[in-house]
MARBAMI-334598 format. One line per field, with one value per residue: residue number from 0; residue in three letters; y, z, x negated of N, C-alpha, C, O, CB in turn. Coordinates in Angstrom, 2 decimals, decimal comma. Glycine has a CB too. Example, Ala and Ser with C-alpha at 12.3 -4.5 7.8 and 13.67 -1.06 7.14 Angstrom:
// residues 2
nr: (0:1)
rest: (ALA:SER)
nY: (-5,69:-2,25)
nZ: (7,80:7,08)
nX: (-13,19:-12,85)
caY: (-4,50:-1,06)
caZ: (7,80:7,14)
caX: (-12,30:-13,67)
cY: (-3,30:0,03)
cZ: (7,80:7,87)
cX: (-13,20:-12,90)
oY: (-3,32:1,14)
oZ: (8,46:8,04)
oX: (-14,24:-13,41)
cbY: (-4,47:-0,60)
cbZ: (9,05:5,72)
cbX: (-11,31:-14,08)
This chain:
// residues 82
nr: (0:1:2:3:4:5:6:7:8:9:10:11:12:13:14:15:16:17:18:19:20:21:22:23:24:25:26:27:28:29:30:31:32:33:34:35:36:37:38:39:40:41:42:43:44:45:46:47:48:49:50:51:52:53:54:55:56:57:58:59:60:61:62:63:64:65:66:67:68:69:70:71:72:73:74:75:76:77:78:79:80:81)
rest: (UNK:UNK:UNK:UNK:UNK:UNK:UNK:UNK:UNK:UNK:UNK:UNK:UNK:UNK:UNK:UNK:UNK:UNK:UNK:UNK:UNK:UNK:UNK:UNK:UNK:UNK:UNK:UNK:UNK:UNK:UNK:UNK:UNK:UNK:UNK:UNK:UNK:UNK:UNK:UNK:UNK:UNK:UNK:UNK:UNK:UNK:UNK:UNK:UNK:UNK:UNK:UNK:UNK:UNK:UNK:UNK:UNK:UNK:UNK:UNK:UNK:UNK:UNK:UNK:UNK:UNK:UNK:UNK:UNK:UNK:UNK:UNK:UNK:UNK:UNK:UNK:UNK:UNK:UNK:UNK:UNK:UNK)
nY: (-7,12:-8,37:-9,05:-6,82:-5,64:-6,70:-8,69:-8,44:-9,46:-7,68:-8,22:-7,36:-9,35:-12,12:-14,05:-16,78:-17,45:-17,59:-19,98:-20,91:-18,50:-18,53:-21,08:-20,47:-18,04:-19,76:-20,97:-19,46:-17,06:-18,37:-18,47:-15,90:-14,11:-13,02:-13,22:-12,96:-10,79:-10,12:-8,52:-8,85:-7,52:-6,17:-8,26:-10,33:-10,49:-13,50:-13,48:-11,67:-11,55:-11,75:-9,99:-6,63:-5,16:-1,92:-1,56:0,56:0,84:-1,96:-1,84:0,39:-1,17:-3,20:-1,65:-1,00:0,62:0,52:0,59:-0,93:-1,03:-1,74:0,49:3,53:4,28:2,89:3,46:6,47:5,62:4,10:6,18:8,23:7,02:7,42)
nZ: (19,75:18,30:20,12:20,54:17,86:14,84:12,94:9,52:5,78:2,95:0,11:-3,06:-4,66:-6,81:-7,28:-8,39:-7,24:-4,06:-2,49:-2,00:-1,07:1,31:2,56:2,72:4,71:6,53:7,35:8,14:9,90:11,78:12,59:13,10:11,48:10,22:7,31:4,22:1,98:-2,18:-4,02:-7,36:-8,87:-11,35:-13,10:-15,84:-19,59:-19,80:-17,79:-17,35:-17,52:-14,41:-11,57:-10,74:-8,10:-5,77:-3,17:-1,42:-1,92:-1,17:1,61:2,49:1,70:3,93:5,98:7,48:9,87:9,84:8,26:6,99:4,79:2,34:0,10:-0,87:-2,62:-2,32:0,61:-0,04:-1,63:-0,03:2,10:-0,06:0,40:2,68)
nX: (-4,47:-2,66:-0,99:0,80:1,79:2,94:1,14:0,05:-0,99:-1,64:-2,12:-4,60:-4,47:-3,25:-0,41:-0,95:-2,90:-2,02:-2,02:-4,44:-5,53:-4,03:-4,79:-8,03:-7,51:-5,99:-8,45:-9,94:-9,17:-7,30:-3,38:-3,07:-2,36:1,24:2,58:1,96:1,44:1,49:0,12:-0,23:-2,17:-4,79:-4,05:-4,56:-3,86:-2,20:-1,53:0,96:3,34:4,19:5,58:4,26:3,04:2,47:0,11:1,27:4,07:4,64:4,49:5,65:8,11:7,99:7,99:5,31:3,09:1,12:-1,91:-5,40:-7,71:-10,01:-10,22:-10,01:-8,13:-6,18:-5,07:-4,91:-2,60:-0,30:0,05:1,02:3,86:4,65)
caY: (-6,37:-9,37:-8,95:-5,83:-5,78:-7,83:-8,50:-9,38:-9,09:-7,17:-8,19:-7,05:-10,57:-12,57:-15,34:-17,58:-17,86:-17,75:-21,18:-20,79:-17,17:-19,05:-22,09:-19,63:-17,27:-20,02:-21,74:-18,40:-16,54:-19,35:-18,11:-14,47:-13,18:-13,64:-13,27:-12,55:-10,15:-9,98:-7,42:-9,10:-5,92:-6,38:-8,91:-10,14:-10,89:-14,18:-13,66:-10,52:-11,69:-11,63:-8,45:-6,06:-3,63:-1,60:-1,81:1,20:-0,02:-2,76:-1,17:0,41:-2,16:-3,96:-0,76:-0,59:1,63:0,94:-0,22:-0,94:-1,65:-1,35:1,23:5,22:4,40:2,01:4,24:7,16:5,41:3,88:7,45:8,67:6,68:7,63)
caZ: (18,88:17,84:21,20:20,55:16,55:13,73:11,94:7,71:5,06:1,87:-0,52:-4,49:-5,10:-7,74:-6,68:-8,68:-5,75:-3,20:-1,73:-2,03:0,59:2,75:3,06:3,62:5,95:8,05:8,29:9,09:10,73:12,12:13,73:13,00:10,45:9,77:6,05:3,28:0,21:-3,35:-5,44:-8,66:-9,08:-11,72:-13,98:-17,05:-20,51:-19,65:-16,61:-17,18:-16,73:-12,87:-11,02:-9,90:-7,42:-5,25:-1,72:-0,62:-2,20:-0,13:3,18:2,67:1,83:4,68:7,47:8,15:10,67:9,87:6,92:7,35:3,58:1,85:-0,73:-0,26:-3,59:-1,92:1,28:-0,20:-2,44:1,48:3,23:-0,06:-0,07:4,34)
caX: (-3,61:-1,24:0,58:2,01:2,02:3,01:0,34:0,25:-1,43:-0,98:-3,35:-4,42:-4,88:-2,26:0,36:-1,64:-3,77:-1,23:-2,15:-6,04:-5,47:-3,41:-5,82:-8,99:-6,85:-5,96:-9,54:-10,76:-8,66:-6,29:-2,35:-3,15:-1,35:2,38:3,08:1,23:2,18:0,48:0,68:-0,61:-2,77:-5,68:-3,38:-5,02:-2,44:-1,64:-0,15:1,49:5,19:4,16:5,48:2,62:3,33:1,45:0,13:2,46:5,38:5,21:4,04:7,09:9,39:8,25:8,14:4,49:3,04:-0,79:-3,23:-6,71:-8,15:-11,60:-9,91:-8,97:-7,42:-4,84:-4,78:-3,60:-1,13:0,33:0,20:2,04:4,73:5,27)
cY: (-7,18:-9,56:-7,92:-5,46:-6,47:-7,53:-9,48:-8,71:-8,35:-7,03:-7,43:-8,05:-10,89:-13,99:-16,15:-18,49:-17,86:-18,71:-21,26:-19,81:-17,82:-19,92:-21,23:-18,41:-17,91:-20,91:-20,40:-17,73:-17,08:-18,54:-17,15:-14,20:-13,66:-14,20:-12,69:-12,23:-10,15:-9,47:-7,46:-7,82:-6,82:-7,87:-9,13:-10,69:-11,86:-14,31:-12,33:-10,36:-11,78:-10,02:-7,80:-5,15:-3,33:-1,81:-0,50:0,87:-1,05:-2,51:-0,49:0,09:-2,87:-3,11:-0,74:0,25:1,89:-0,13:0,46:-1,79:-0,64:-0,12:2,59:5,14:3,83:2,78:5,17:6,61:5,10:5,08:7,83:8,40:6,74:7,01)
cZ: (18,48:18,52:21,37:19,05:15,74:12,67:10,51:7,08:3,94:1,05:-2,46:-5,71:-6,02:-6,79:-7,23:-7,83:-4,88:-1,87:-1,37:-0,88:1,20:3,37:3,81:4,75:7,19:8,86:8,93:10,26:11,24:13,52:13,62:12,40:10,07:9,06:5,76:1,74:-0,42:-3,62:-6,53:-8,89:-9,84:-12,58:-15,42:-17,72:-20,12:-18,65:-16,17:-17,31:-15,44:-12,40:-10,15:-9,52:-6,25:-3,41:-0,98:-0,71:-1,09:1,13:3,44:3,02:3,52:6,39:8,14:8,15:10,09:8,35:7,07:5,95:3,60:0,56:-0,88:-1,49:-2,50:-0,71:0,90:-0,89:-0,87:2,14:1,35:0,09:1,85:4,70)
cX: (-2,38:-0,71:1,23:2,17:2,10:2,32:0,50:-0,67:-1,08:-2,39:-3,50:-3,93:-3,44:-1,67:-0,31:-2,47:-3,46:-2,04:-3,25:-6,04:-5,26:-4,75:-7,38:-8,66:-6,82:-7,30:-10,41:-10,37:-7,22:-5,05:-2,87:-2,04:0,21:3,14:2,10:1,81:1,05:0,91:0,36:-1,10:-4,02:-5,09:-3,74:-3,87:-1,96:-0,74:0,45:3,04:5,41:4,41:4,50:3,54:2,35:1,24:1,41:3,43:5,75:5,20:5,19:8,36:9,30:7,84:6,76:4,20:1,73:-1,58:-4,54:-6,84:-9,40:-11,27:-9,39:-8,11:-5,94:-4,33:-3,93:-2,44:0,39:0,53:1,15:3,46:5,40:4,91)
oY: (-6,69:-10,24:-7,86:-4,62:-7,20:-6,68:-10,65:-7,66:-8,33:-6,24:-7,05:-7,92:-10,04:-14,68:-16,83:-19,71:-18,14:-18,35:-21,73:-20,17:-18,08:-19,59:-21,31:-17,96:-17,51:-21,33:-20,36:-17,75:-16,42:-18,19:-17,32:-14,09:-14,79:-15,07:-12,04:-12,90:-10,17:-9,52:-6,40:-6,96:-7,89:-8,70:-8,30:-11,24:-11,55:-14,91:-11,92:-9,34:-11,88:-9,07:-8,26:-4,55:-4,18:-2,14:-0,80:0,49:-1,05:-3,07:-0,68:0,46:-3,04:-3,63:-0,48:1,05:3,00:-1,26:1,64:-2,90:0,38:0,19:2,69:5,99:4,49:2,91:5,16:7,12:5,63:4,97:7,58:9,30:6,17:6,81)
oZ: (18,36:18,27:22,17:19,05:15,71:11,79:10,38:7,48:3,87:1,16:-3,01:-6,82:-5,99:-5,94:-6,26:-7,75:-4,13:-0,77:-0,24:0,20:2,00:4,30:4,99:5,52:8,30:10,01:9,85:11,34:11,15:14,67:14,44:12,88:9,58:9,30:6,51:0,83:0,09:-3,68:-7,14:-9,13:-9,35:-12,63:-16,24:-17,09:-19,85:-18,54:-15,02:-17,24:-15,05:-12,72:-9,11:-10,12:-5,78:-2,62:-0,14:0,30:-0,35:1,81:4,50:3,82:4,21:7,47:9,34:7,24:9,85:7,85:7,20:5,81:4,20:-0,01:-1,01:-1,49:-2,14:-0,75:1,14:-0,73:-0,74:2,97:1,58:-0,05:2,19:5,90)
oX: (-1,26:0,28:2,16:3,07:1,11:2,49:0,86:-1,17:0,14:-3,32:-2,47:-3,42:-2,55:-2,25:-0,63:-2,65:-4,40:-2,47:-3,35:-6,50:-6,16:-5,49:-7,74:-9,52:-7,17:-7,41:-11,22:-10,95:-6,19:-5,33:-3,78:-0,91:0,30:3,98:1,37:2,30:-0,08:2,14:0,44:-0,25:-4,37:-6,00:-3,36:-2,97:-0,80:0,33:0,49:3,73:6,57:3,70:4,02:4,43:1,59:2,12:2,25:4,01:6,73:6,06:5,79:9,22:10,30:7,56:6,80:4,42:1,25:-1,56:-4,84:-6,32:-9,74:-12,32:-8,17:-7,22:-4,96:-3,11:-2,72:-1,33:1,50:1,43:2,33:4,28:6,44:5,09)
cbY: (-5,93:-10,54:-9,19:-4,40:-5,43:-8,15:-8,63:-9,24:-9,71:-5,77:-9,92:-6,61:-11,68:-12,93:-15,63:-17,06:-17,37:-18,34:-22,27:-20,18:-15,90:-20,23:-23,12:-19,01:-16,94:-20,89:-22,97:-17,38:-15,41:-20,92:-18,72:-13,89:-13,10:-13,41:-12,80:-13,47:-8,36:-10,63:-6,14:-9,61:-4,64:-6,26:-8,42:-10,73:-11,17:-14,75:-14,41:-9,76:-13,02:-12,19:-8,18:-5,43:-3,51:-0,27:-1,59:2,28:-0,86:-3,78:-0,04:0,44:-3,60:-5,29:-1,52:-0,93:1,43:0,06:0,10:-1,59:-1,67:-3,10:0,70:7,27:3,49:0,27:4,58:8,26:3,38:3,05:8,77:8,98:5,29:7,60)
cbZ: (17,65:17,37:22,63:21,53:16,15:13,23:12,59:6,59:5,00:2,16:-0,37:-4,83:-3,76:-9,44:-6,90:-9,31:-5,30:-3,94:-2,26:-3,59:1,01:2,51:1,49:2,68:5,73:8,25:7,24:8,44:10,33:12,72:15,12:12,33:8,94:9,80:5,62:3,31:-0,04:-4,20:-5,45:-9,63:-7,30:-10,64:-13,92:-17,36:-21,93:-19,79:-15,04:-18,00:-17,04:-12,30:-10,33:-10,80:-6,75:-5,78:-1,09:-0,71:-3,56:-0,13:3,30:2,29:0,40:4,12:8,66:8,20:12,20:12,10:4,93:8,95:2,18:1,07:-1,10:-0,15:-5,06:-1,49:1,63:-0,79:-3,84:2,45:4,22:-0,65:-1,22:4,90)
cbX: (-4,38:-1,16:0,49:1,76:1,65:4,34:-0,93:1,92:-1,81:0,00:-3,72:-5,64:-5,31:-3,04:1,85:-2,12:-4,64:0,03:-1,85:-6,84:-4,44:-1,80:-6,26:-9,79:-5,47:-4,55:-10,71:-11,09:-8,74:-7,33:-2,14:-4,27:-2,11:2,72:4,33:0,30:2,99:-0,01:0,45:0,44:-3,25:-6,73:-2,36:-6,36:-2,50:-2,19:-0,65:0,85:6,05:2,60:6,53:0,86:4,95:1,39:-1,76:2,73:5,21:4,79:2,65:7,27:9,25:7,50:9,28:3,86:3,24:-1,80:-2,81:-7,20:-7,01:-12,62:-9,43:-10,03:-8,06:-5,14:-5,61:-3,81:-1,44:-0,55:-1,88:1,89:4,49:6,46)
């Protein structure tokens, strides 16, 4: 699949943990994925000066064709947004 699509992630997860994804992304699934978005989704008070936005939003912003998640919540929000 990663020779004819650019594959990324788009996770719920918080920048906080940025560095922690990356590190278990690349011992697992090493040279896969391209980039990796957060959508600070699930943001407790303290770190609520971080911008949350949603998985469609970004699927959007960034022109994807396809999402494969564990959530019909996050699905449909991606199919509404095209």
């Amino acid at each position: 699949m990663k020779e004819n699509c650019r594959l990324v992630i788009v996770s719920s997860r918080q920048d906080l943990i940025r560095e922690d994804t990356k590190v278990w992304l690349e011992t697992n699934y090493p040279n896969i994925f391209e980039e990796i978005y957060l959508c600070n989704n699930f943001l407790l008070n303290e770190e609520s000066k971080m911008i949350e936005t949603t998985k469609g939003e970004i699927c959007k912003r960034i022109g994807a064709s396809l999402l494969i998640d564990d959530s019909l919540d996050w699905v449909i929000d991606c199919s509404s947004k095209g």
